[in-house]
Structures are given as C-alpha cells and as structure tokens.
N, C-alpha and C positions, 0 to 999 in steps of 0.2 A: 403536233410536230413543229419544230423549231424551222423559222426562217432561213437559218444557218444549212439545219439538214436538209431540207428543201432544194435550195439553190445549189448544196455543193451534188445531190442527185441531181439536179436537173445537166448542169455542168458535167459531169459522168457520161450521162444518157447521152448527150451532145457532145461530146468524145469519142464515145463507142461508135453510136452512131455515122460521124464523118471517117472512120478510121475502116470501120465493116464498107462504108462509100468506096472510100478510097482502093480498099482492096480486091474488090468484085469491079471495080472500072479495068476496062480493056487497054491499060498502058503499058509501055514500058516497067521494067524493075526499076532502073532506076529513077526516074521520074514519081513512080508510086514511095519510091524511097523518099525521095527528098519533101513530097507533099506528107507521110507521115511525121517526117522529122519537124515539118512547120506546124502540123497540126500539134506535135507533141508540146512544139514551144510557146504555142498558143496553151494549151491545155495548162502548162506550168507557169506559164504570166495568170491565170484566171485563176489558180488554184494562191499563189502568190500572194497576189494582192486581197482574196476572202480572205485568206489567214491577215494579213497585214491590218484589213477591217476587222478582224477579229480582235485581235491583239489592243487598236485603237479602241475599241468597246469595253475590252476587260480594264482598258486603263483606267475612260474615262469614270466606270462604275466604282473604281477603286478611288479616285483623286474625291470622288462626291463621297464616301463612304469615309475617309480620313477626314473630310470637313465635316460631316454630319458627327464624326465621334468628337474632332475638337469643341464641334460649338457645346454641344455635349457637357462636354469635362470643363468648358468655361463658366455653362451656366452651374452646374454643379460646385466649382469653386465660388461663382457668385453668392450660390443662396449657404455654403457654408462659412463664410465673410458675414454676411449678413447675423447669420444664429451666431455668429461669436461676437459682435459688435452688439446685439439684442444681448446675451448674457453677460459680457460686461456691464452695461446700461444697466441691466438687474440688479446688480451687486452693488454699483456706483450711485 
C-alpha cells in the first residue's frame, strides 16, 4: 500500500474520529457547531496541502523524466553524427 493511501486513511480516521468526539461531548449546539466547522477546516488545510505534496511529486518525477528523454535524444543524436562522420571518412 502506497504512502499516499496510508496517510490520506490515517487523516480520515482522525477526522471521523474528532468529529464522533465532538459530537457525543455534552455541549452546547452551538459551540459543538463551530468546533466541527474548525475541525472541518483543519481537515481541508491537511487534505490541501497532501494533494499540493502530491501534485509537487508528479512534477518533480516529470521534470527528471523530460531530462532523462533529452539526454536520451542527445546522446542518440551524438552517436548518429558520429556514424555519418565514420561513413564519410569511408568514402573519402
């Protein structure tokens, strides 16, 4: 299982969890309101920023993935320079 789905469960479970808290605690409605509403903007800052580390991860694995094709296609054009500088040479 993925580090990703890991933590974004764990993250869940600790949601639900303070949320079931909150609501079985002996307060006020409204006071039980407003601590879900912060718990909810907690919830959606954490869920936020995984995605934003997400996002920063698919980058980075694309930016290495475009440099590993270009070195790629340079060294490729290299050794086809070469065979055509060799087959000139052949000729000449």
């Amino acid at each position: 299982m993925s580090s990703g789905k890991v933590l974004l469960g764990l993250l869940a479970g600790v949601a639900a969890g303070a949320l079931l808290g909150i609501l079985f605690a002996p307060e006020k409605g409204s006071v039980t309101r407003k601590k879900i509403a912060k718990k909810s903007e907690d919830f959606t800052d954490a869920l936020k920023d995984k995605f934003n580390e997400f996002l920063d991860s698919i980058n980075e694995k694309f930016e290495k993935a475009k440099e590993e094709v270009t070195d790629f296609a340079d060294q490729g054009k290299a050794k086809s320079e070469e065979a055509e500088m060799g087959a000139k040479a052949a000729k000449g």
